[in-house]
N, C-alpha and C positions, 0 to 999 in steps of 0.2 A: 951495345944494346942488342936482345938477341931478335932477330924474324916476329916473333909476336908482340914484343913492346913498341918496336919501328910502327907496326902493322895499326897500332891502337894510333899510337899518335897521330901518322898517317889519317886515321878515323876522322879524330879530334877537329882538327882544321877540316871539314866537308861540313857543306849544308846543302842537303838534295832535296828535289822535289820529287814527289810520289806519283801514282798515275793516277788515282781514282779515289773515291770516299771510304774507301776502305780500307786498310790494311791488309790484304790479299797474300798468303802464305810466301810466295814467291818473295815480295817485298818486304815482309818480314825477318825473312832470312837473310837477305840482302843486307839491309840495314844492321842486320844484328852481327850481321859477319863482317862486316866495316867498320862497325863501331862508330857511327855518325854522330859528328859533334851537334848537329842541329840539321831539322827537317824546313822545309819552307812549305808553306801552302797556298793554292789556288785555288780558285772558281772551282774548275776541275773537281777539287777533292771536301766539296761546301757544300751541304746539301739543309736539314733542318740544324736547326743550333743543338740538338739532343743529338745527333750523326756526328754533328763537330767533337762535342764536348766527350762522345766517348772514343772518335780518333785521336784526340790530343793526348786522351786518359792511355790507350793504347801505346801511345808511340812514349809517353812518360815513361813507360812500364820498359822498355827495352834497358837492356843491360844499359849503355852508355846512356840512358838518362839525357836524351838529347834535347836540345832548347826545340822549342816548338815557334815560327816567326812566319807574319806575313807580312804584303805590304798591303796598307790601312792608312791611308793619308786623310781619306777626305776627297768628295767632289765624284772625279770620275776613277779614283784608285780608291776602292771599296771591294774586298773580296766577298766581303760577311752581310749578306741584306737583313730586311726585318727579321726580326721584334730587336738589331741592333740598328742602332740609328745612323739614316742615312745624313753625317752631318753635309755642308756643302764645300766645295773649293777649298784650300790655307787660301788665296788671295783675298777670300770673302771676310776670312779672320783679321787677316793685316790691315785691310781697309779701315777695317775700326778702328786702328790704331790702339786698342784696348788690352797690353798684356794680361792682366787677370782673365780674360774671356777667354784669352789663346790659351791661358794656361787648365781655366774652364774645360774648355772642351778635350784638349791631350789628355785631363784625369779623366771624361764620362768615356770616352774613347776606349782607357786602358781598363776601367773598371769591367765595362761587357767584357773586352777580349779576353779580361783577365779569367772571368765569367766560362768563357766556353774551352778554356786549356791554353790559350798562349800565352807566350812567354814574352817574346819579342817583337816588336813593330818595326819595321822598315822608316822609318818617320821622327824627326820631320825632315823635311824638304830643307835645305839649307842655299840651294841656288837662287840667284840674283834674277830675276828678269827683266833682264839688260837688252836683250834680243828679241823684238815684237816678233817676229819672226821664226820665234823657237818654234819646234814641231811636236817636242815631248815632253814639255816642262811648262808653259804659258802659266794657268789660274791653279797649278799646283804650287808654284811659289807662292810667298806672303806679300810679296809686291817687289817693286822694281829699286829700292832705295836699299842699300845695304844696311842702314839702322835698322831701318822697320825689321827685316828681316831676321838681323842677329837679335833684338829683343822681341819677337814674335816667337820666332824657334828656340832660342832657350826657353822663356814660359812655356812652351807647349810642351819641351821635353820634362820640365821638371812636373808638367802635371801628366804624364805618361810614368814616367816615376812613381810619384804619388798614389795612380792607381794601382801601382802591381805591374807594369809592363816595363822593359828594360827598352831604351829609347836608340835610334842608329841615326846619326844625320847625314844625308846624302847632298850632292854627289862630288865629293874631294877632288879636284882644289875649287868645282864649279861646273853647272853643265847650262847654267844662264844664259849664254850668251852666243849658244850652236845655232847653225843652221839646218840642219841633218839631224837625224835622229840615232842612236848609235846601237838600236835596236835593227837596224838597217844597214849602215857603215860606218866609217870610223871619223865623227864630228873633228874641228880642228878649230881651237879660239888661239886666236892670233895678239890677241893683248900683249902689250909690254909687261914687262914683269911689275912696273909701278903701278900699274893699270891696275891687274889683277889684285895687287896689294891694297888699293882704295874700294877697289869692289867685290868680286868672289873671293876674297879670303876673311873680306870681314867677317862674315856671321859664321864662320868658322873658328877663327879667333876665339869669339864672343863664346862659344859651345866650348871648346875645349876648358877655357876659362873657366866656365860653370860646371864644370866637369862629367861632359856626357863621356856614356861608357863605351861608344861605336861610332864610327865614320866609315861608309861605307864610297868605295872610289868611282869614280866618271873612268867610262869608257874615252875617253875626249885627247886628245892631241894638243899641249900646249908648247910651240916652237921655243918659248922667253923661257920655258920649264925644265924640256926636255926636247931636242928637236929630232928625236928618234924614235921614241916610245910614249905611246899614251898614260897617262897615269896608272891603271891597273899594274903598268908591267915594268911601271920606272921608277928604280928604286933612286932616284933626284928626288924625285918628287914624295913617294910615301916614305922613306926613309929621312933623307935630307933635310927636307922639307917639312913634310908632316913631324915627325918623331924629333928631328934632332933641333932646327929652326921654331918650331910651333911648340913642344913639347909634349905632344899629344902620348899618353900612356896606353890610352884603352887598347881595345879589338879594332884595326884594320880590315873591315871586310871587302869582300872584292864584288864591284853588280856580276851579274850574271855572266859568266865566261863563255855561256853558249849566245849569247849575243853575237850580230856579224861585224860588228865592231873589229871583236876580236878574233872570232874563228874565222874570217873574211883570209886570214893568213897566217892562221899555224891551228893546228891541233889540238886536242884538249889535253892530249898530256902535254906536248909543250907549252901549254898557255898556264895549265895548274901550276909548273916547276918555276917558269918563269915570273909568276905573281908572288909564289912563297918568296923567292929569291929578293923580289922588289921590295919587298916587305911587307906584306899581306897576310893575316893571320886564318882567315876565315875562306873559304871559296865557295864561290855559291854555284852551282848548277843546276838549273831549275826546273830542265824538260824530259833530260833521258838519264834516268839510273843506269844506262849500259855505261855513258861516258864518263859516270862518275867514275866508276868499278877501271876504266880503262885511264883516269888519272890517277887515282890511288895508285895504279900500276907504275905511273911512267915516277910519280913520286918517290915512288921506294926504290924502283930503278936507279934515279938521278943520286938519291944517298947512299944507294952501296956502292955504283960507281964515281962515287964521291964527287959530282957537279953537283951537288944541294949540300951544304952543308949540315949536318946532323943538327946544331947548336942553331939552327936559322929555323927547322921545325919544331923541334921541342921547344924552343921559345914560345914558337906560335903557338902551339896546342897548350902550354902552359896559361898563356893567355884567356882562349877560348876556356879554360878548365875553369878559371879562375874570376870567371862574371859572375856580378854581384845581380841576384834575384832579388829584386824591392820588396817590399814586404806592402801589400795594399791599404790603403786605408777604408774603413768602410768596406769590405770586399761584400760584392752581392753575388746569389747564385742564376746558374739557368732561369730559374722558375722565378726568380724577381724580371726579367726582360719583357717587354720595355719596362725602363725607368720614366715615371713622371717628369723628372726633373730634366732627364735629359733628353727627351723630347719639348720642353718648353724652350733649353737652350736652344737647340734647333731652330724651333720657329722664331725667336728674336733675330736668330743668327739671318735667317731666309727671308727676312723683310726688311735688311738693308739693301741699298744698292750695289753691284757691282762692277767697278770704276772700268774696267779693261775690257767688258763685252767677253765675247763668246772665245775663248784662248787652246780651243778644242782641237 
């Protein structure tokens, strides 16, 4: 393979985040000289939905054609405010106990996103809340029962589908049950391996089953898993585990590597080399385009002096190449937002009770 095919593929597997609402020359170049498989977006770069809608049109337009994804759960992970609707919590959905509703809301969800240029949602949530105590997942899960959860989150993903948005479920093999946050440092769930199997693997199980396209991995430390590496970087686990045990096909993606989870003790090129290796198809970096530019680097590094195997990227990027874009039903524009209807889901949804209190 020669320097510029490596260099594309290399691209293929990156998902970066931008600094601003704009596509700003510098960053354009950037992006176009990398070849990015997919852009992520934040707060940061949200401004009116007509500003989204022609950043996303923007970043379409670049040579590699890159996925455009945020995260969009619901509650207090909302990047995108009015005229899209601010639904509330997944816990408030699960309480219902009502998969049609859950699956309700994942379509009006993907129909706006789909609305202003994206592609991709970070969602749903697939962890158990196991752990009253969690610090970054509480009323973002659908509740604490592993059933509820696996059939809450497959309806919600296949009505993210349905709308037009390709669906990822986080956070592989579980981040339910942390006490730490891994935005901070490196969580550690201590379950027995049977443990984990009656509870954070079910609605993972459940997902792959139904056949979501993404699972995106926990920063998280499981001893019974792996008693050396957290997920992101253990290929027991996303390999083993995931791919060979589970039989999951789709995109591997990795959370954020610039988290202190992981950067707390290695590099971003060693964290990038090391997550392709584990089995990771996608990497996401979501704060500084420098460190992407400086993974890419240590990547292509690692396969000419052959510690990454050649055959271990191009799989990945074949992967990422190879996502299936749903096709919407009903697609509506800009200028349809708000939707009537899904503003009433809303308000049905915001005058039930919510079982768990304040999980903030």
């Amino acid at each position: 393979m020669g320097r510029q095919a490596l260099r594309q593929s290399i691209g293929q597997v990156l998902m970066v985040g931008i600094p601003g609402p704009e596509l700003d020359a510098a960053t354009h170049v950037t992006l176009a000289r990398f070849a990015v498989g997919g852009v992520i977006l934040f707060r940061r770069n949200v401004g009116d939905v007509g500003q989204l809608a022609a950043l996303t049109a923007e970043l379409h337009g670049l040579p590699s054609r890159p996925l455009v994804a945020i995260d969009h759960e619901g509650g207090r992970v909302l990047r995108v405010g009015a005229p899209l609707t601010a639904f509330p919590p997944m816990a408030t959905v699960g309480a219902s106990g009502d998969a049609d509703l859950a699956q309700q809301v994942g379509r009006a969800m993907a129909r706006e996103l789909r609305a202003v240029g994206v592609d991709l949602n970070f969602a749903p949530v697939l962890d158990v809340r196991s752990n009253p105590a969690n610090p970054v997942i509480g009323d973002r899960a659908f509740g604490n029962d592993p059933a509820v959860v696996a059939n809450m989150g497959v309806a919600f993903m296949r009505g993210l589908q349905a709308g037009g948005v390709i669906a990822c479920g986080k956070h592989f093999p579980g981040h339910g049950d942390t006490d730490t946050d891994s935005h901070l440092t490196l969580p550690v769930v201590r379950r027995e391996r049977a443990a984990l199997e009656q509870t954070e693997l079910v609605p993972f199980r459940a997902a792959i089953a139904a056949g979501i396209p993404l699972l995106m991995t926990a920063h998280v430390l499981y001893p019974a898993l792996d008693v050396d590496r957290p997920a992101t970087l253990s290929r027991a686990i996303l390999h083993d585990l995931l791919r060979v045990q589970l039989g999951f096909r789709g995109v591997i993606a990795s959370d954020d590597l610039e988290m202190r989870a992981i950067s707390d003790d290695r590099d971003i090129g060693r964290a990038a080399v090391e997550t392709l290796a584990a089995g990771a198809d996608l990497l996401l970096m979501c704060a500084d385009l420098a460190k992407a530019e400086t993974a890419a680097e240590a990547i292509e590094r690692a396969v000419v002096d052959k510690q990454l195997d050649l055959a271990v990227l191009e799989a990945a990027a074949d992967r990422v190449r190879d996502i299936e874009r749903p096709v919407a039903e009903n697609p509506i524009a800009v200028t349809d937002l708000p939707v009537a209807a899904h503003v009433a889901l809303n308000q049905r949804l915001r005058r039930r009770s919510f079982p768990f209190g304040d999980c903030r």
